[in-house]
C-alpha positions as CSV (number, residue, x, y, z in Angstrom):
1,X,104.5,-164.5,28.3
2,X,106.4,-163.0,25.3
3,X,109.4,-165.8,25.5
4,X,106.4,-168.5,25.1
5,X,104.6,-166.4,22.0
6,X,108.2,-166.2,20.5
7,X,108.7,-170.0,21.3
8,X,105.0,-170.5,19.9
9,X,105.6,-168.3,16.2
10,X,109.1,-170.1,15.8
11,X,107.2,-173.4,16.0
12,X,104.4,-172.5,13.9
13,X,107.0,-170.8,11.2
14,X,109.9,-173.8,11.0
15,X,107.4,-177.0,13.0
16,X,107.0,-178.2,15.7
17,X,110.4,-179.7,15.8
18,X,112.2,-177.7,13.9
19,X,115.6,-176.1,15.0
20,X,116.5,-172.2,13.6
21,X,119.0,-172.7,10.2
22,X,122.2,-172.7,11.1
23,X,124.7,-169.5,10.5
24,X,126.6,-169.6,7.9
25,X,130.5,-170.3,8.4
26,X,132.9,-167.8,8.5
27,X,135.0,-168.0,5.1
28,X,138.7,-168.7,5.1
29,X,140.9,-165.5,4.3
30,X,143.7,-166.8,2.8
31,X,147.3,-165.6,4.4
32,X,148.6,-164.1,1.6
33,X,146.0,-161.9,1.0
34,X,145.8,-161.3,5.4
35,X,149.6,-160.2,4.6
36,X,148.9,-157.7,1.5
37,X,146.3,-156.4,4.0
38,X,148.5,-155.7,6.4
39,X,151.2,-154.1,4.0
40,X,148.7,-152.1,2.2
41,X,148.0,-150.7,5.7
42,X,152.0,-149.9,7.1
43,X,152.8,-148.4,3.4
44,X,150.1,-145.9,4.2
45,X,150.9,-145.2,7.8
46,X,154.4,-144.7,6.4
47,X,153.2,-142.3,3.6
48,X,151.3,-140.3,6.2
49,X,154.3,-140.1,8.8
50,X,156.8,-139.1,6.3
51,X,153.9,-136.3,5.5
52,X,153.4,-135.6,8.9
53,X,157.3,-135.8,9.3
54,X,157.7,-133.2,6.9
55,X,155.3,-130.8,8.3
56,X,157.2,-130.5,11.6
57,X,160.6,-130.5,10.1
58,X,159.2,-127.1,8.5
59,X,160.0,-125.7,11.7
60,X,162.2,-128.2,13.9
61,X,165.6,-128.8,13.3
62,X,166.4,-132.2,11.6
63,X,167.4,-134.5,14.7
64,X,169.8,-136.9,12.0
65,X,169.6,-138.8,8.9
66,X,170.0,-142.3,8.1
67,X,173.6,-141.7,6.8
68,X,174.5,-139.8,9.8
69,X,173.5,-143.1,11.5
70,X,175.2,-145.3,9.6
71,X,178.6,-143.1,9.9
72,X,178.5,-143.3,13.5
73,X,177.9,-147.6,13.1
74,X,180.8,-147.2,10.9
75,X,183.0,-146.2,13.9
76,X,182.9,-142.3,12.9
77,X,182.6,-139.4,15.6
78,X,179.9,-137.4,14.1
79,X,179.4,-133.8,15.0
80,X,177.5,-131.9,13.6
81,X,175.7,-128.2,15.0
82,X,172.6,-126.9,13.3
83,X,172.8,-123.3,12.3
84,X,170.4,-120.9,11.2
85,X,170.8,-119.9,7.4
86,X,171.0,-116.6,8.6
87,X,174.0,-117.3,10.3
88,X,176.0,-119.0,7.4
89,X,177.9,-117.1,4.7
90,X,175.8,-116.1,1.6
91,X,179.0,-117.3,-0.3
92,X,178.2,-120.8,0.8
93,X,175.0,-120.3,-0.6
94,X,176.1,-118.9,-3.8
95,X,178.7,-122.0,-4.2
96,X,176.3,-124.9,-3.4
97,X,174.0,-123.2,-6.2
98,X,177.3,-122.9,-8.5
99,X,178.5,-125.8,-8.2
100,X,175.6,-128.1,-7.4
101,X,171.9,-126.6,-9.2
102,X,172.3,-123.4,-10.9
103,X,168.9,-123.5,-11.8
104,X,168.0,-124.0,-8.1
105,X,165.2,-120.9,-7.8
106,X,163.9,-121.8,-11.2
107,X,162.5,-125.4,-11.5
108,X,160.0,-126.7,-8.7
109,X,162.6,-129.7,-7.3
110,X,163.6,-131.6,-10.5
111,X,165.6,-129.9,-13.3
112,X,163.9,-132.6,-16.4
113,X,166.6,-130.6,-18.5
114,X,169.9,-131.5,-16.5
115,X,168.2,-135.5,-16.1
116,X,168.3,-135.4,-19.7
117,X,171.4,-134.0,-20.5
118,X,172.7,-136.5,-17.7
119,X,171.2,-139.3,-19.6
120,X,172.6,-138.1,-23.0
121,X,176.2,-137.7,-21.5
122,X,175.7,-141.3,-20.0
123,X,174.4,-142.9,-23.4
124,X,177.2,-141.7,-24.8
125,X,180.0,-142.8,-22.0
126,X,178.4,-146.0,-21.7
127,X,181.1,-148.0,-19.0
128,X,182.8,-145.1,-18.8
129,X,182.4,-142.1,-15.8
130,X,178.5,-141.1,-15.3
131,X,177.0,-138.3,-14.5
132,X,174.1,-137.0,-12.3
133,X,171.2,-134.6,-12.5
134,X,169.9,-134.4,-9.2
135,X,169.1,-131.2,-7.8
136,X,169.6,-129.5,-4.1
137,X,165.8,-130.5,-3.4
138,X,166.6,-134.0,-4.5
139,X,169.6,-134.0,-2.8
140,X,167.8,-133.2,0.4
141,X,165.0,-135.0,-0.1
142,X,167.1,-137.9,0.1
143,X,169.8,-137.1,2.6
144,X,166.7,-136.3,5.4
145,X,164.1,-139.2,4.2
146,X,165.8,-141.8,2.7
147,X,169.4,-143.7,2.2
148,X,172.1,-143.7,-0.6
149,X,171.2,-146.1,-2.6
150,X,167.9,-148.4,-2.7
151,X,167.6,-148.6,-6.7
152,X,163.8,-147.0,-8.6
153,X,161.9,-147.3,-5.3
154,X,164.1,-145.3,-3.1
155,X,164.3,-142.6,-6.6
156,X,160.6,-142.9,-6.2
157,X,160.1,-141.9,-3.0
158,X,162.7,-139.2,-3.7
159,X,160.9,-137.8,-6.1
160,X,157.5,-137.4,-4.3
161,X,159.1,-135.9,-1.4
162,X,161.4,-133.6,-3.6
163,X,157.1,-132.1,-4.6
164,X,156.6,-132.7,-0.9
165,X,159.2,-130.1,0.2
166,X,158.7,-127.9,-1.9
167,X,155.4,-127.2,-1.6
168,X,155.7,-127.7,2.4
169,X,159.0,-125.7,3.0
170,X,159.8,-123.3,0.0
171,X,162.9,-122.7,-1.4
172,X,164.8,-120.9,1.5
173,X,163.9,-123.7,4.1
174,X,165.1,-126.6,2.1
175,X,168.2,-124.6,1.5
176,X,169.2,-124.3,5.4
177,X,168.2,-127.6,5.7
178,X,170.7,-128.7,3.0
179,X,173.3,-126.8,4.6
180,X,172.7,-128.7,7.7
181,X,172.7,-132.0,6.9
182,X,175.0,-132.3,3.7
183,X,178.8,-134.1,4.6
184,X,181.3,-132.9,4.4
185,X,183.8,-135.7,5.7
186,X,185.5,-137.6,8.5
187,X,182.0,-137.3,10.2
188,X,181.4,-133.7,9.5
189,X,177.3,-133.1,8.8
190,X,176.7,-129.3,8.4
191,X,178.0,-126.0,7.3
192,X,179.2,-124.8,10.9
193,X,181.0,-128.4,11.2
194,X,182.6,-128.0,8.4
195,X,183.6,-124.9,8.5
196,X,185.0,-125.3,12.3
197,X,186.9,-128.2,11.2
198,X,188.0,-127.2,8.1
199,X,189.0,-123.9,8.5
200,X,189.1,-122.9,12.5
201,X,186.1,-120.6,12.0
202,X,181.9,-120.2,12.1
203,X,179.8,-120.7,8.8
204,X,179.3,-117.1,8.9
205,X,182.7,-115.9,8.6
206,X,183.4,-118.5,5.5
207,X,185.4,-116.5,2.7
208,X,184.5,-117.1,-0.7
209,X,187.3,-119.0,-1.6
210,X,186.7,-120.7,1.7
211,X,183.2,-121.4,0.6
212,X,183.8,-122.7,-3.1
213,X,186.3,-125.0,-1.7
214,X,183.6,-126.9,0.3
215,X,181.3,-127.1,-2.2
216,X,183.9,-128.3,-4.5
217,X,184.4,-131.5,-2.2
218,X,180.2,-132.1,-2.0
219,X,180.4,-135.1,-4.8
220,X,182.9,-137.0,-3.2
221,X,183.6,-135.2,0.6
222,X,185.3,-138.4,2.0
223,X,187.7,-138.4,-0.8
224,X,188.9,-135.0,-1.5
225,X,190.0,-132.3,1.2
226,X,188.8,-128.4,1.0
227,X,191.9,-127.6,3.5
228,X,194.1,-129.1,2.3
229,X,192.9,-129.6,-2.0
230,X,195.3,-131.4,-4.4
231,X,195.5,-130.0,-8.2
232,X,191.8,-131.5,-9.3
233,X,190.1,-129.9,-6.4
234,X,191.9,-126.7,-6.9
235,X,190.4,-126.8,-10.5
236,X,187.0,-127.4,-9.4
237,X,187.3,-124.4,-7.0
238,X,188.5,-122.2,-9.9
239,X,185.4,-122.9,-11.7
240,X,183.2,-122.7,-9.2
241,X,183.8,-119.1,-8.2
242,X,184.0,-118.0,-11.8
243,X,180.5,-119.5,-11.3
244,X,179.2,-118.4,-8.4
245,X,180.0,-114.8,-10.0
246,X,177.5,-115.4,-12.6
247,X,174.6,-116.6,-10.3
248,X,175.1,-113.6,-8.0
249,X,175.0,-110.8,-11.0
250,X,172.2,-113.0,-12.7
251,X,170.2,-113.1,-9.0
252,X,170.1,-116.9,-9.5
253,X,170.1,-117.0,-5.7
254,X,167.9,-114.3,-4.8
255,X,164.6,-116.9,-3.9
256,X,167.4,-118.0,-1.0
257,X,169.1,-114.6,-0.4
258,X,166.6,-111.9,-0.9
259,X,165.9,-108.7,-2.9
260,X,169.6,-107.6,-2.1
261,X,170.8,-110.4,-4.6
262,X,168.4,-110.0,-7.4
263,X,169.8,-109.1,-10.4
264,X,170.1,-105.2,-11.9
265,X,171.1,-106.3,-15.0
266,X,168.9,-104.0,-17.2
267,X,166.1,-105.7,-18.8
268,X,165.5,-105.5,-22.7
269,X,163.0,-103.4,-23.2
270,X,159.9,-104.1,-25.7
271,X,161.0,-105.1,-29.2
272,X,164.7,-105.3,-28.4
273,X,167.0,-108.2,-29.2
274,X,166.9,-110.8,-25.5
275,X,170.3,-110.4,-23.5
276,X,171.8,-114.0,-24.0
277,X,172.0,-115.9,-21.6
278,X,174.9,-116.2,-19.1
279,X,177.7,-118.9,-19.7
280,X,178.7,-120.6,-16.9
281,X,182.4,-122.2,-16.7
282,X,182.2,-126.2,-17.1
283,X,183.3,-128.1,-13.8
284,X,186.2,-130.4,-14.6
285,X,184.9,-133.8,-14.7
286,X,186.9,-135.9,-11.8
287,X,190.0,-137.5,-12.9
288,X,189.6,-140.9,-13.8
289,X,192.9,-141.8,-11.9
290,X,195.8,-140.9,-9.5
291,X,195.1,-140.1,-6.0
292,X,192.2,-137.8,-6.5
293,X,189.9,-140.2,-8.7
294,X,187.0,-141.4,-6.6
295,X,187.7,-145.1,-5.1
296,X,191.7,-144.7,-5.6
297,X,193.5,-144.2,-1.7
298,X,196.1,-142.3,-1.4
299,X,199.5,-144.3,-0.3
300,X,200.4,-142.5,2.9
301,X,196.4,-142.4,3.4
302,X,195.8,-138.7,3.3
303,X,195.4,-136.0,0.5
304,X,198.4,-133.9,-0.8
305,X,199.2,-130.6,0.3
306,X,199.5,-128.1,-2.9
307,X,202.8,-126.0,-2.0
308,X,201.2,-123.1,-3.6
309,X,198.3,-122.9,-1.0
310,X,199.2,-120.2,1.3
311,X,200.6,-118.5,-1.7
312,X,197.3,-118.5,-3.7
313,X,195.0,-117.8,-0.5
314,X,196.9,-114.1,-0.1
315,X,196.1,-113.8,-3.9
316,X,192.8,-114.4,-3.5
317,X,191.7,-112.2,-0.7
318,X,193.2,-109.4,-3.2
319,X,190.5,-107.6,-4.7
320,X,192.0,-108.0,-8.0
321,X,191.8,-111.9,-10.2
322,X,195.7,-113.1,-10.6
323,X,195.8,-115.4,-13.9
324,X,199.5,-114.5,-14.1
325,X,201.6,-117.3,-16.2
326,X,204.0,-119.6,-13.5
327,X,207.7,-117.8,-12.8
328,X,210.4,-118.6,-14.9
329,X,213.8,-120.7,-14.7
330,X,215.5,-118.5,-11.1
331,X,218.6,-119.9,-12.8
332,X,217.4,-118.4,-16.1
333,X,215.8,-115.4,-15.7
334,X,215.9,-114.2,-11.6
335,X,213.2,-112.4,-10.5
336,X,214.0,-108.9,-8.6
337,X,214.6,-109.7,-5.2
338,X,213.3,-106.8,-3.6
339,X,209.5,-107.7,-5.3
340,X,207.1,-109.4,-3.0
341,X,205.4,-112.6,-4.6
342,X,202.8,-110.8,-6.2
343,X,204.6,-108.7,-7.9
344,X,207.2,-110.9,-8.9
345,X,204.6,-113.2,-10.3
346,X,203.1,-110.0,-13.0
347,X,206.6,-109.3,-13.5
348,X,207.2,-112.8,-15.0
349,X,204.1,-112.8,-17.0
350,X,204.8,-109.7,-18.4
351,X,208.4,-110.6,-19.8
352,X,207.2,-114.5,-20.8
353,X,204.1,-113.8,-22.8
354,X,204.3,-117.1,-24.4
355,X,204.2,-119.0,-21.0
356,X,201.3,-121.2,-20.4
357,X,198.9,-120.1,-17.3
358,X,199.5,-122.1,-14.2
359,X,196.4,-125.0,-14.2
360,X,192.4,-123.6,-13.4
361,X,192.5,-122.3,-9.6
362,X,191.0,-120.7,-7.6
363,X,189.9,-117.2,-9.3
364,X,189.4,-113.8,-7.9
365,X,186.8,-113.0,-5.3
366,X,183.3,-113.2,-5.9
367,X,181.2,-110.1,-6.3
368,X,177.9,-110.5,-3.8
369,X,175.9,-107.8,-4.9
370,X,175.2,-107.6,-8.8
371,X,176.2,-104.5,-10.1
């Protein structure tokens, strides 16, 4: 009954012989814009799992990183041991700040001063040696997300997930992460790696001469060697401890170590002329050639051993700094036999005044707590 009233209205609306209009065709949907469709779509899935990425490496240990990865395609035996920050030397800490972002508790990922004063030195060395400004959130930013390399996009990205950590995993997190995943050479990925390999002994028990020396090697860790440093890498580890005691009497590492390493400098008090600020000691820039430039290889393959380096590791456990001028002529002037090196070394200064300082080493140790 209701099929034939239905029948009977359709007739009377469009005839007696008329058919219902036909649906309209679906339109065409070009494949280019089907393929932008389907990019749009993964660039936002990957936006959201890098996100969602970040979140649970706020409390997981990173599993690897893409250059990890690509060191063990390149043949390499990896190794690497994730360690608590609480388990690795605070003089690691104070040395990757030294050396790599003093500034590291004051800007919020990117230091837009050190970019700029990296793009001045560069506009002024134009085809010469260039200079970065990246900072330790950068740095790690980059080392867990993305790939060296990979030109503006890859910076990009960088960038947004430098903001990303930041905000997700504050200061101290992205510092043991850092510390985790950093290399240090021939496969080494990690503080406790390192310092095993390097120098027979856990993270935590890293001197700070121990500790200066590997972040000395950070820019170029397949190229120099903090066991076994040549002359430049020496140099650089001279400058970084005079460093690192700045940042620990300043407390420039306190948002990482805690209230015992905030500074007691006394503050100026209302009306009172600023205390300037601290100078830090300029890192040598890397030489430019020999074996220790970056892309030169050594002939036999392996870094040189400095003679002087048992010699200058007894000095610098001392609790003293040694800039003691080098010992004369023996056939000239012979030093008392009966003095031990050290000794014999102030005695020498002391009658050559005119003697020019042994080349920038390694100073005297670092003072932890800021007095």
């Amino acid at each position: 009954m209701s099929d034939n009233t239905s029948n009977t209205a359709a007739s009377a609306y469009y005839g007696t012989d008329a058919a219902p209009p036909p649906q309209k065709p679906k339109r065409h949907v070009p494949l280019w814009r089907r393929l932008l469709v389907r990019v749009i779509q993964a660039g936002i899935a990957l936006f959201l799992l890098f996100h969602l990425y970040a979140l649970v490496l706020r409390v997981l240990p990173v599993p690897g990183t893409i250059l990890m990865t690509q060191r063990a395609g390149q043949g390499e035996d990896v190794r690497k041991d994730w360690t608590s920050l609480d388990k690795i030397s605070p003089h690691l800490v104070l040395a990757v700040i030294a050396a790599e972002d003093a500034k590291f508790c004051e800007h919020g990922g990117i230091d837009w001063e050190a970019i700029e004063k990296a793009r001045e030195f560069n506009r002024r060395n134009k085809g010469e040696r260039r200079r970065g400004g990246s900072t330790i959130s950068q740095q790690t930013a980059k080392n867990v997300f993305f790939w060296n390399g990979g030109g503006m996009p890859r910076k990009a990205g960088e960038a947004w997930m430098t903001y990303v950590i930041e905000t997700v995993w504050g200061k101290r997190r992205i510092m043991e992460v850092y510390l985790n995943v950093a290399e240090w050479g021939d496969g080494l990925f990690g503080a406790e790696a390192a310092a095993q390999a390097r120098f027979g002994k856990s993270a935590a028990d890293l001197t700070p001469l121990e500790a200066a020396r590997l972040a000395a090697v950070l820019p170029s860790p397949n190229k120099w060697s903090a066991d076994k440093p040549g002359p430049y890498v020496r140099k650089r580890t001279g400058s970084i401890q005079s460093r690192m005691r700045v940042v620990a009497n300043e407390g420039y590492a306190a948002c990482v170590l805690g209230d015992e390493f905030r500074s007691s400098l006394p503050k100026p008090e209302k009306g009172e002329t600023p205390r300037p600020p601290p100078v830090f000691e300029e890192i040598p820039e890397a030489p430019e050639e020999g074996e220790e430039a970056i892309g030169a290889v050594p002939a036999d393959g392996a870094p040189a051993v400095n003679e002087n380096d048992v010699l200058n590791d007894i000095l610098n456990s001392a609790d003293e700094t040694f800039n003691a001028a080098p010992p004369a002529d023996p056939a000239a002037e012979p030093a008392p036999e009966a003095a031990p090196p050290a000794e014999a070394l102030a005695a020498d200064a002391a009658t050559d005044p005119a003697s020019e300082p042994p080349p920038a080493d390694e100073g005297g140790p670092t003072v932890l707590t800021p007095q």
